[in-house]
N, C-alpha and C positions, 0 to 999 in steps of 0.2 A: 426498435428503440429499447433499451435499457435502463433501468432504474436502479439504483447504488444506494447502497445507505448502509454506512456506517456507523459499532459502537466500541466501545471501548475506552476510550479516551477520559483523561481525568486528571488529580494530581499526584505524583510520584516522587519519592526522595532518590536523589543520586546514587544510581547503585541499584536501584531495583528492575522489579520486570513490567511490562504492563502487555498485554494482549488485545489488538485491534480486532476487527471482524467487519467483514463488509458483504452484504446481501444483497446480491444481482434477485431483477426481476423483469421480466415483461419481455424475455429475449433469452435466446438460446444459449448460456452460458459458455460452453465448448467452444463459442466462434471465435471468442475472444482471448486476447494476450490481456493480464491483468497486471498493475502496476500500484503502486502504493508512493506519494507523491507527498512532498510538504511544503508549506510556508510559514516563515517567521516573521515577524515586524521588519519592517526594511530590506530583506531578503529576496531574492527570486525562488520561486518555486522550485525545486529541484527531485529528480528522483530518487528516493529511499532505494527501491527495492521493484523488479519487475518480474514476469511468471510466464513463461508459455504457456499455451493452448494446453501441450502438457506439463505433465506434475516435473520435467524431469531439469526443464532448464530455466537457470533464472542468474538475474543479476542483481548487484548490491551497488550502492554507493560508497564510494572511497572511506565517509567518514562513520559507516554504516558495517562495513562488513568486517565479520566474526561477531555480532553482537546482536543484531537480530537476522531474523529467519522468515521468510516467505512462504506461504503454503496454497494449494488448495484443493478443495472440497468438492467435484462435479456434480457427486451426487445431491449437497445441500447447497448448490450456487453461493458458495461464497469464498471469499478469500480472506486470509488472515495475515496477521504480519504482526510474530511474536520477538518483542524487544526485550533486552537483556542489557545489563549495565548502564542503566539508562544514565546522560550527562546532562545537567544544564543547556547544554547547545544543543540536545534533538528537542526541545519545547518551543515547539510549534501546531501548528492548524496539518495534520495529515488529511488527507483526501485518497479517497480509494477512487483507480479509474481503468477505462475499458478501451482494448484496443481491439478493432474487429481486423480479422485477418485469415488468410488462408492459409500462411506458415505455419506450420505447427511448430517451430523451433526460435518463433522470433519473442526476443525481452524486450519490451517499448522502454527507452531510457530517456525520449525527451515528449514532454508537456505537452507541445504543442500536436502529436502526433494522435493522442488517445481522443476518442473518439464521444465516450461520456466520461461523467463526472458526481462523485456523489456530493456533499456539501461539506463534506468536514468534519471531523472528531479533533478538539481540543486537547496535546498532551502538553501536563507542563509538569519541569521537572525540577524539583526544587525541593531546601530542606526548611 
């Protein structure tokens, strides 16, 4: 069982950067594909940005990619997910979550696959 919790999140003017962080606990970090997820007001949740077991593969979301950045941390279980140009339409509820797996090369890109969940970091983006 794994425990997730997320910070970072806050308010941001159009155009700026903000840096999430999510701290896995109670479980083996490395077993997992790690995923950074959102939701807006009336929106489906959808995936940001996902991470393999390792450092080396990952995927972005269409309205995401070249703008923010995935990473992670084995040694200090955690994952991050560094935004850049940030717009009005990424302010939403992020959620960081866990995908347990034996691939070492798989990016979890839908919701319902990952495994836990931590509860949410509020970003909103606005002038």
């Amino acid at each position: 069982q794994l425990q997730l919790a997320e910070s970072g999140g806050g308010l941001v003017q159009p155009g700026g950067s903000l840096k999430l962080s999510c701290v896995a606990s109670g479980g083996y970090f490395g077993n997992y594909a790690m995923g950074w997820f959102r939701q807006a007001p009336g929106k489906e949740r959808e995936c940001v940005a996902s991470i393999s077991r390792t450092n080396d593969w990952t995927y972005y979301g269409d309205s995401v990619k070249g703008r923010f950045t995935i990473s992670r941390d084995d040694t200090k279980n955690t994952v991050s997910l560094q935004m850049n140009s940030l717009k009005p339409e990424d302010t939403a509820v992020y959620y960081c979550a866990a995908d347990r797996t034996g691939n070492f090369f798989y990016t979890p890109r839908d919701s319902s696959g990952m495994d836990y969940w931590g509860k949410g970091t509020l970003v909103t983006v606005s002038s």
